[in-house]
N, C-alpha and C positions, 0 to 999 in steps of 0.2 A: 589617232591615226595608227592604224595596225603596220605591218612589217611588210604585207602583201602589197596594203594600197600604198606605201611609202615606194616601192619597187616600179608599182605601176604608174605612181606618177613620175617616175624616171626612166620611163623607158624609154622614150628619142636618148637621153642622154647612153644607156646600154647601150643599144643600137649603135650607135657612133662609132662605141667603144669594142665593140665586138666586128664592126666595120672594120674600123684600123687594124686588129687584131688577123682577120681575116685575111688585110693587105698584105701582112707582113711575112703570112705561111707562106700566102700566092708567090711573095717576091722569093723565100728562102725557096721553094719548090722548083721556081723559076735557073734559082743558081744550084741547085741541083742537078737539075737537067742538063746545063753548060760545065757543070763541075763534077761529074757523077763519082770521078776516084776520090774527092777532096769530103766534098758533103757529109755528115753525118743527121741520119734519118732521127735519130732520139734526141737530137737537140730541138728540131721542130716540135715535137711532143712537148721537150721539157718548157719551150717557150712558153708552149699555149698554156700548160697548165700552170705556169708561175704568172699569166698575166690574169685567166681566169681568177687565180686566188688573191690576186693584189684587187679587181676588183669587187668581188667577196667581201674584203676585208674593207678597202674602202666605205661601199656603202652600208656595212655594218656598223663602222665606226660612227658612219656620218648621220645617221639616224638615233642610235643613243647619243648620240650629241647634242640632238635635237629635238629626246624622246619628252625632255619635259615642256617642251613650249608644246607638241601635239597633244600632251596630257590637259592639259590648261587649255590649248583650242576644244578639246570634245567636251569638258567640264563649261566652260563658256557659252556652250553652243547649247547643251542639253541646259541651262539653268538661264537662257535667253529669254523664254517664256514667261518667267515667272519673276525674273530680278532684274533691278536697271542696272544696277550697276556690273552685273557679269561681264564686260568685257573689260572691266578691269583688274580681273584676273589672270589676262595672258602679261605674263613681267619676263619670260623667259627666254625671250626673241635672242638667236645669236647670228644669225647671217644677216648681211645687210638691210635686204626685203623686208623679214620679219620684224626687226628693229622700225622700219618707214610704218608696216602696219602697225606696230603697236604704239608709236604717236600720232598715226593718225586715228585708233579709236580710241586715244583717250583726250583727244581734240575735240573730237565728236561729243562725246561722253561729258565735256565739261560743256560743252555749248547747248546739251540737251540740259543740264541739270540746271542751269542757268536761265532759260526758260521753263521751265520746269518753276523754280524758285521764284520764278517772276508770277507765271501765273496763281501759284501756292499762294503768297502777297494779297496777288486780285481776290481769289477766292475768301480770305482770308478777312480783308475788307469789308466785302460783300456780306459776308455773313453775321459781320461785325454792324454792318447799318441795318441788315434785316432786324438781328434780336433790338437792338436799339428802338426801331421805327414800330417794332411789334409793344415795345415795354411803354411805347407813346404811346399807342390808340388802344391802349389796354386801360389808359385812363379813362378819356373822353367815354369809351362805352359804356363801363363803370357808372360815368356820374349819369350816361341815359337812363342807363336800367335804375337807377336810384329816383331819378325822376319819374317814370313810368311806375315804380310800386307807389310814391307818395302818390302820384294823382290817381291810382287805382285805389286808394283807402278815404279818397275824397265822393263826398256824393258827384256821380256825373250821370247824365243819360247812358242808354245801353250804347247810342253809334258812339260814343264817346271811349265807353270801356271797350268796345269791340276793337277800337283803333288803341286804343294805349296794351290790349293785350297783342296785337298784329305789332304792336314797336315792339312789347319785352320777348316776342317771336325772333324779328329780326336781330334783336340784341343778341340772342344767344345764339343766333348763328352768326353773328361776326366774331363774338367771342371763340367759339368753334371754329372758326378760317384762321385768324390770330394762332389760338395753337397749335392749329397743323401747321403751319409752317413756321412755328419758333422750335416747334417739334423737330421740324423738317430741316433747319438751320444744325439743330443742339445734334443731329444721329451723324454727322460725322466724327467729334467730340464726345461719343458715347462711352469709352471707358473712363472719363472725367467725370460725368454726372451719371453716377452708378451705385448705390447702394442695396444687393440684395440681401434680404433676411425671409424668415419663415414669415408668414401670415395669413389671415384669414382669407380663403377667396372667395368667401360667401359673400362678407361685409363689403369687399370692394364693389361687387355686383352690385347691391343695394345703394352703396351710394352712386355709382355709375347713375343707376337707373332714379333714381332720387333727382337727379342734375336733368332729367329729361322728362320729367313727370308731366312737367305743362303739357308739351308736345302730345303724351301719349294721350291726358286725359282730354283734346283739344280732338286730338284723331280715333277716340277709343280703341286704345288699344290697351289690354290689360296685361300688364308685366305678370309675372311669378318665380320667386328662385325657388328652386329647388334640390334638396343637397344641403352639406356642409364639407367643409375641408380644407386641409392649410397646404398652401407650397409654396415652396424656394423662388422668390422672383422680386423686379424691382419693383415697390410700389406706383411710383411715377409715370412708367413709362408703360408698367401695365396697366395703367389705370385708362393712359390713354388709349390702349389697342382696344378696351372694353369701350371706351365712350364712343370707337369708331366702330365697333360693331353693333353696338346698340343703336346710334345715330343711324350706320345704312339702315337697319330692322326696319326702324319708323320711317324714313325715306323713302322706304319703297313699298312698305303697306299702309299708307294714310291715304292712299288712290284707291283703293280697293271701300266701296262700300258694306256697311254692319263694322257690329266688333269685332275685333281682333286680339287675339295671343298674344303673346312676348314672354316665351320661356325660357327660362336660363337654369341649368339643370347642372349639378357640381358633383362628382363624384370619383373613389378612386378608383384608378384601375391599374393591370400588369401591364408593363410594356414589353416588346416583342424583341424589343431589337438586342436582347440578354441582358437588359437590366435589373428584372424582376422586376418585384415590387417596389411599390412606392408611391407611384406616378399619380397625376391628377389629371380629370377631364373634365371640360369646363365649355359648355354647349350654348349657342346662344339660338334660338330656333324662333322665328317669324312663320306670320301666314300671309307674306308679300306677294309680290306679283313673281319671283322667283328670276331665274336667272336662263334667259335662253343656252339650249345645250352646246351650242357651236363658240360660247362666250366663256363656257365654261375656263378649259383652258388657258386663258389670257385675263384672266381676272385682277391677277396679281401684278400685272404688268404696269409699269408707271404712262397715265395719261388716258387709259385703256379703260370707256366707258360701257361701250355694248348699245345694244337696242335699248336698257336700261337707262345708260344717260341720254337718251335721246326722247326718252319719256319725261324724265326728272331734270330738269333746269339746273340744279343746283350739283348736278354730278360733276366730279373731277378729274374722276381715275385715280389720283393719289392715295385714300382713305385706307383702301385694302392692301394698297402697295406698301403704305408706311407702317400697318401693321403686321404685313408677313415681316418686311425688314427686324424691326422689331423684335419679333419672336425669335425670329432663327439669332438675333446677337445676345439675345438673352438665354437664346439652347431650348428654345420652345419649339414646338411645331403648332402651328395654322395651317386647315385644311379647313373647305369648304364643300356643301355638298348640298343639292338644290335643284328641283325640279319646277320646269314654267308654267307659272300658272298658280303652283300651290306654297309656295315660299322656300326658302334656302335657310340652312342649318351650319352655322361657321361652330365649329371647334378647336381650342387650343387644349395641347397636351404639355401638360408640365412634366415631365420628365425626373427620374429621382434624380437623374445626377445631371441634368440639362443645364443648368445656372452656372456649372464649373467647367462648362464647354461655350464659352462667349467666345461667339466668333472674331477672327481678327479682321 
């Protein structure tokens, strides 16, 4: 609080005081008038200005008095936004008031943190029975799909292999829902499970696309990498933002009749934003049904499926959501870019110095 607004939030109390002030000329003027030989005219002067400067001085004093609790109010105020605990930085209260406020918000302050603490717990739990219940039926699917390859190596009729390859279908996409959301558990806990090193991100591509082969050779669609090159990032977690751009590719062009594409195209490039060089581009490009333009925009948004998932059954909204998240914690950028009708082109930029900028 400046010097100005400190004044003007005292001005009833001025007023008062320059009231009074004013009483006292009126009254000596008054006994002038009845006293005119006795009276002295400079004493009135000398009153006024010795009460003006007493109050001068007063509400000078009274404000550095109490310059550093207003210091501590604007620093609280300004770091509100951003920090729970900022109001427990005003400690500097000296008049009575200010003292009642500063127990009462740090009454407040302890009763938010306290739910706060409680819900943390819930959450905590929660995510504690998800990765559990995920690491349970990570079994069972396991032993289906182990079942469905032995009986696929046995003689069967064709309705027979059609149905055992329609299970090892559905197996890998429950294995695929499984870890999106053990994924989905593990990204608040992500500087825990975090190892980035240099690496190939051709081979991840290949094996991405390797883990999805059924699917493509089921819906022809014909993969290709193209490129080579290595960057800074975390195996794991990129491996999963690849399976979920490779997964939408095929998602959304297995509808579309004839073959189809699935390029993944690797190379380095400069980045703009004054890195120079270094950086890596890593392009995953489909000939889907594409992404209407008004959906554009909200792609990345959690839950957020479009006239896409209204086509496709199995859309979530999540898939694109958990891999922007993703990238930006690992100092990547995800962009996507896609016209209706002819398919969509997602890119991540690996950035020279992006891996040492994880977001908090």
């Amino acid at each position: 609080m400046s010097f100005k607004a400190y004044l003007w939030d005292r001005k009833l109390l001025i007023a008062v005081y320059l009231l009074g002030v004013g009483i006292a000329s009126a009254l000596f003027m008054l006994d002038k008038l009845r006293y005119s030989e006795q009276a002295d005219p400079g004493l009135l002067y000398y009153f006024i200005e010795l009460a003006l400067v007493f109050l001068a001085a007063g509400l000078a004093v009274d404000y550095f008095r109490q310059r550093a609790y207003f210091r501590q109010l604007d620093e609280a105020t300004r770091l509100a936004p951003v920090k729970l605990d900022a109001s427990t930085l005003i400690k500097s209260g000296v008049t009575a008031e200010q003292g009642a406020v500063q127990k009462l918000l740090d009454a407040q302050y302890s009763a938010y943190m306290t739910e706060i603490n409680k819900y943390r717990r819930q959450q905590e739990q929660h995510n504690h029975f998800v990765m559990q219940w995920v690491h349970q039926m990570k079994t069972p699917v396991a032993v289906i799909d182990l079942l469905a390859q032995q009986g696929s190596g046995q003689s069967q009729s064709d309705e027979q292999l059609q149905l055992l390859t329609s299970l090892k279908e559905e197996t890998e996409r429950l294995n695929r829902g499984l870890e999106m959301m053990l994924h989905t558990a593990r990204l608040d806990k992500f500087e825990l499970d975090l190892h980035p090193r240099r690496l190939p991100v051709h081979e991840m591509i290949r094996t991405a696309i390797n883990a999805h082969k059924r699917l493509c050779i089921r819906y022809s669609i014909y993969p290709r990498v193209v490129g080579e090159a290595e960057a800074e990032t975390d195996e794991k977690w990129i491996t999963f933002v690849l399976n979920q751009l490779i997964n939408n590719a095929i998602k959304y062009s297995k509808h579309k009749a004839g073959n189809k594409k699935l390029t993944v195209t690797v190379k380095p490039y400069n980045a703009n934003d004054g890195e120079g060089a270094g950086g890596v581009m890593l392009s995953v490009e489909d000939e889907g049904i594409g992404i209407a333009p008004q959906d554009l925009p909200r792609v990345f948004d959690p839950f957020f499926t479009g006239e896409n998932g209204r086509a496709v059954e199995e859309s979530t909204g999540m898939g694109l959501y958990l891999a922007k998240r993703v990238c930006n914690r690992l100092g990547h950028d995800l962009q996507l870019v896609s016209e209706h009708g002819q398919g969509t082109v997602a890119t991540i930029y690996f950035k020279p110095k992006g891996i040492h900028r994880i977001e908090n």
